[in-house]
N, C-alpha and C positions, 0 to 999 in steps of 0.2 A: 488484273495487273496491279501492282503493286507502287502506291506517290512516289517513284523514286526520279529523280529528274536529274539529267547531262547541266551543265552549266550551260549551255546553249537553252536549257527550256523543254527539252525533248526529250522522252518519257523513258526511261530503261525499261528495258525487254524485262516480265515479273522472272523470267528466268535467271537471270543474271543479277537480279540485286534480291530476290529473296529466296534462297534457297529452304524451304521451310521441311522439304524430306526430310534433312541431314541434322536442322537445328533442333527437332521435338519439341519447339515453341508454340504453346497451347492458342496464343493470339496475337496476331501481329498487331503492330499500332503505329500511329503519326506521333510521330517523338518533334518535341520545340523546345530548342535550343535556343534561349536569349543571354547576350552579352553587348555588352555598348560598344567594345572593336575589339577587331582578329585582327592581330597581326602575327610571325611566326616565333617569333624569340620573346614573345611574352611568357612564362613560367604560367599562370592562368591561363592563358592559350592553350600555351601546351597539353596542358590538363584537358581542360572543354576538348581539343580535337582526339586525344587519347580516349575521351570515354564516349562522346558519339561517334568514334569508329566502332567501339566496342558493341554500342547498340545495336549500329547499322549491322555487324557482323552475326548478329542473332536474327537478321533478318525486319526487324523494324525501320519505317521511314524517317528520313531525318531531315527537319525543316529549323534552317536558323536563322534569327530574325538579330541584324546587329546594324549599326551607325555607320560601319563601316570594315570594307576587309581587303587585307591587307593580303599579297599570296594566291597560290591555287587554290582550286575549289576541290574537295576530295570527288573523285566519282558518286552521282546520287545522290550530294548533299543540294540541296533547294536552299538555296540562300537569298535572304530575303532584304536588301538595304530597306532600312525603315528613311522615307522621305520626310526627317524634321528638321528646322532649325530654330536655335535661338540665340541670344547674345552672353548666356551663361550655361553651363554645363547643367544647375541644376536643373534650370529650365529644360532642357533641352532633353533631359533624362528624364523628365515628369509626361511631356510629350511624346516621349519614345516609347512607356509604361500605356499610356492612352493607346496610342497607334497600334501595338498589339496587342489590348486586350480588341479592340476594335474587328484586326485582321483575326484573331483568334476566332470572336463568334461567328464570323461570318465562315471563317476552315478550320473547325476544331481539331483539336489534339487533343490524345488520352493523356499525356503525361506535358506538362511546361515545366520545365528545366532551367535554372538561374541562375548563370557564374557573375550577377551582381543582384543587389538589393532591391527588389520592387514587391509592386503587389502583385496577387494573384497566379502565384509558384506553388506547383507541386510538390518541388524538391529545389532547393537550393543549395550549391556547392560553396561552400563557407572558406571562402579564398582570403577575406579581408578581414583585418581585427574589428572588433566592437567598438562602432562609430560612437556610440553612449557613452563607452567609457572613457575615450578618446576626448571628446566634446567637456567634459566634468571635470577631467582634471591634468590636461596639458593646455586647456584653452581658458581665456578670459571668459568673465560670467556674462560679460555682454554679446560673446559669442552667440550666447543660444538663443538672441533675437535677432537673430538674422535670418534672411531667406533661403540660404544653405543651409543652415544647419535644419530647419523646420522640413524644408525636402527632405537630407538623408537620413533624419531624427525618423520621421515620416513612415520611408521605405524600410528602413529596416526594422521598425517594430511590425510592418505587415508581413512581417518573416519569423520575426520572435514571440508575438504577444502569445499569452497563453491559449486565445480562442483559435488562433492561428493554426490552420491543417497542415502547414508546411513541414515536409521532412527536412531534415539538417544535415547534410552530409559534411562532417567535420574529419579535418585534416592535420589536426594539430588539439591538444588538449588543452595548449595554454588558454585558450579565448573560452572558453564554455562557459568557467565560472564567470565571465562578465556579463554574457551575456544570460546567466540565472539567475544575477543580482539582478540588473537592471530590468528585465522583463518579466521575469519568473515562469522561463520555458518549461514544459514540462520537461523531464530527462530522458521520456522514450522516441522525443523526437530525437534525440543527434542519434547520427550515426557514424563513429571513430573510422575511418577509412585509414588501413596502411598505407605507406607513400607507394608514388608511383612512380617512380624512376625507369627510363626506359634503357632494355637492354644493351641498345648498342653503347651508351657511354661506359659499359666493361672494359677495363684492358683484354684486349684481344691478343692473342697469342704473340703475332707482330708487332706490339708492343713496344719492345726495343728499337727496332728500326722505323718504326712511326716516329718517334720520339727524337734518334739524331736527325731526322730527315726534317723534321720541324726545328729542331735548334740551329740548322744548316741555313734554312733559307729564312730564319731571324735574326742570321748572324751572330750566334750565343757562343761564347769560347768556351771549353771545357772546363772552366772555373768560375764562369758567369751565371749569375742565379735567377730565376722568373721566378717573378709574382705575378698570381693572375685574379682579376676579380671581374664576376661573371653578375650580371642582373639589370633589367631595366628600372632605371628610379635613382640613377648618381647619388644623390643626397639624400634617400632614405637608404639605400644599402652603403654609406658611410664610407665611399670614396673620399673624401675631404680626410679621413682619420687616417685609409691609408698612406696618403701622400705625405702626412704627417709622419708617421711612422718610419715611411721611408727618408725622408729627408735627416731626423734623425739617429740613421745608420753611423756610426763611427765611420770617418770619413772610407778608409779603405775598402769597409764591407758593401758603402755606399753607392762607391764608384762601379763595382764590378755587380751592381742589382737592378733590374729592371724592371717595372710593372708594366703589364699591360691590363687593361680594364679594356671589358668588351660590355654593351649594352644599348636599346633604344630608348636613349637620351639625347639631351643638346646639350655636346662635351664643353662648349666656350668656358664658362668660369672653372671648370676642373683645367682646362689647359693654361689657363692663367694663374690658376693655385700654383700649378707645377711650375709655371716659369718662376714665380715669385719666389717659389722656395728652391731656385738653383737645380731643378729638374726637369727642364724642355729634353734635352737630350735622352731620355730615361723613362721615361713616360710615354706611352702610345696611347691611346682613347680610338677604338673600332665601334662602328653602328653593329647591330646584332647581325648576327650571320649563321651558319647552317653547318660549321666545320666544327664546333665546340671541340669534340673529342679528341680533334689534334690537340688543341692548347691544354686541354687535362692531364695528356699525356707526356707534351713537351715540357709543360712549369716544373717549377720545386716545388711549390709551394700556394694553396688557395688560399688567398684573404678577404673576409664579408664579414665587417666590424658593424654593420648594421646598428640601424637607433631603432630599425623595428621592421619586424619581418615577423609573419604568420607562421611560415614553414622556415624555406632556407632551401628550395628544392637542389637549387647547385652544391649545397654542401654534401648532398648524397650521392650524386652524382660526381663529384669530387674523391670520395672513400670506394668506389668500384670501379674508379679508375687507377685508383692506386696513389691519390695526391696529398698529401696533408693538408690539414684544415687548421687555418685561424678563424675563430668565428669569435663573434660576442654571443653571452649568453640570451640577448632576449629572442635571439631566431628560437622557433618551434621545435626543430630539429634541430637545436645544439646538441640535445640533448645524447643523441645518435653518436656525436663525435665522441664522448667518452665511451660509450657501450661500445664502440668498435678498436676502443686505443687509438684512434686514425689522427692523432694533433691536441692542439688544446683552445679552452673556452675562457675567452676574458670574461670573466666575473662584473655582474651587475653590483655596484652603480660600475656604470664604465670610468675608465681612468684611459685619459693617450699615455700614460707614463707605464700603467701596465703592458697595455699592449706593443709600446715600446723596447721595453726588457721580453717579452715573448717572444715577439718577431726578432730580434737578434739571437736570442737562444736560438731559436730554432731553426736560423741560416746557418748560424753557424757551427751546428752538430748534425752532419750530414749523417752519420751512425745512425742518431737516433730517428732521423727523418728516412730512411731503411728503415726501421723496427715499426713506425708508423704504417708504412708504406704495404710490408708484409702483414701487419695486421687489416689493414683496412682490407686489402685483397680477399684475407680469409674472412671476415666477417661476410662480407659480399657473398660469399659462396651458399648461406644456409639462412642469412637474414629476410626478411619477409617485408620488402621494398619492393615489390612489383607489382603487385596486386591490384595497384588504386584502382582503375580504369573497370575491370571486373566487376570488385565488389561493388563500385557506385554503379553499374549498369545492372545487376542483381537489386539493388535497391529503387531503381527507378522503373524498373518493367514487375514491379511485384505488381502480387494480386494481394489482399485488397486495392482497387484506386484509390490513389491519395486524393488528395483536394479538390481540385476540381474536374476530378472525371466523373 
């Protein structure tokens, strides 16, 4: 029989979770999965659960070990709350790094798997920028004696240093060079992963009627315009710039525009931005939820002015839906929005006054938000956005073993 375990604890049948006839898979293996929490509308989530499904689908077991989860348990997945606590995060992550390497020796795994920074990873999925560089030169020098910083200083050179076995699965090119300066990785650990965007956020045929059926029950008039901004982290994905933005709409285009921001955050200070700036009415704020592809379908318009984002996963899933993109340039995949035509990219250093003249351009030239609209669809058709989950599960069940098998 094959570790696969029901969320009750009880064993699946080896027929039913490892079909190894069909898969040609020379050796199956206990695959570990560590992340500090699941929840479902995290963009990092999403990723972790897209690629150890993709494991499990090759017939490998799947054990993850997290602080905390949020949601259904997939069929087979053994999940494992790690029992720590402490009165700071870092702590509580340096204890979490303990507890399984602990639980590890006593039920090994061929392969430990890392959608965060710790030690003693096989493969690490490189979700977050370069804590190093981050620490150097947006923080005070007295930053780096601190007991945070010495943690994540810590954890992530036992991911980067050069002696380090860890493989790199990287998802963005912007962050490499930081982390080559600062630790002098060698370059045949990363490994460049295409994005992973999953298929259903496509415009689907029904399309059009998705689309009035959602402006119906938002109550949008045939001349009322949505903004929509999609991501957990309010204030690093730069809700505060859209509100700004939208406030200064000339008053008529002002009146007949609406955002919604969907994300798991704590909206208070973004709801009281909005009142401040004469925009209660106009503004909605939703906790995450599981319906995205209506609102890609129903908006005009994506806005994600971000101060820093690794990828930008909603902006590609934004362009295969068919939505225009405002995005700032330091997302990972801004780059994406011009190679598709699908919108345009506020230029670093950021300005509100740029994206101020943007965002009105592009309300109010519906023409041209059509011409986006049809390019971003055909791009979608032949671009090589789907892949993530694959290629990182071809890299984590390779032969040789990495580190610590």
């Amino acid at each position: 029989k094959c570790p696969g375990f029901l969320p009750s604890g009880r064993k699946l049948p080896a027929r039913r979770y490892c079909p190894v006839g069909t898969l040609g898979v020379s050796r199956l293996m206990q695959l570990a999965f560590c992340l500090y929490k699941y929840f479902p509308f995290g963009g990092l989530q999403r990723d972790f659960l897209r690629i150890a499904l993709a494991c499990q689908a090759r017939g490998h077991a799947i054990r993850v070990y997290t602080l905390s989860w949020q949601g259904e348990v997939p069929l087979g997945f053994e999940v494992v709350t790690v029992p720590v606590r402490a009165l700071t995060n870092a702590r509580r992550y340096e204890k979490f790094s303990a507890w399984v390497g602990r639980d590890l020796a006593q039920r090994p795994a061929q392969r430990v798997v890392g959608f965060n920074k710790m030690p003693g990873l096989d493969v690490y999925f490189a979700a977050d920028p370069c804590y190093e560089e981050k620490a150097q030169t947006l923080r005070n020098p007295l930053y780096r004696l601190s007991g945070r910083y010495r943690h994540f200083a810590a954890h992530e050179r036992a991911v980067f240093a050069p002696d380090s076995r860890t493989e790199i699965l990287m998802i963005s090119q912007v962050q490499q060079p930081f982390f080559e300066k600062h630790y002098a990785t060698p370059t045949s650990r990363f490994h460049l992963l295409p994005p992973g965007i999953a298929r259903d956020r496509r415009a689907p045929p029904e399309a059009p009627a998705i689309r009035a059926a959602f402006r119906a029950e938002f109550g949008l008039a045939d001349d009322a315009l949505l903004l929509l901004q999609i991501g957990s982290g309010f204030k690093t994905k730069g809700l505060d710039r859209s509100l700004q933005a939208l406030a200064h709409l000339p008053a008529d285009l002002r009146e007949r525009t609406r955002l919604i921001a969907i994300g798991q955050d704590e909206p208070s200070q973004f709801q009281r931005m909005a009142a401040g700036l004469g925009l209660a009415g106009q503004v909605e704020i939703l906790a995450g939820r599981d319906d995205i592809p209506r609102f890609l379908l129903g908006a005009d318009l994506l806005v994600h002015p971000a101060y820093n984002d690794n990828t930008g996963t909603v902006l590609l899933e934004a362009l295969v839906a068919g939505l225009p993109v405002l995005c700032s340039a330091v997302c990972g995949y801004a780059h994406y929005i011009d190679e598709a035509a699908g919108g345009r990219v506020i230029p670093e250093p950021f300005a509100q006054a740029t994206m101020d003249g943007f965002l009105q351009k592009m309300l109010v030239d519906r023409t041209q938000r059509a011409v986006w609209q049809q390019n971003a669809l055909a791009w979608a058709e032949s671009a090589d956005i789907y892949s993530n989950a694959e290629r990182a599960a071809d890299i984590i069940i390779k032969d040789p073993p990495c580190a610590t098998s």
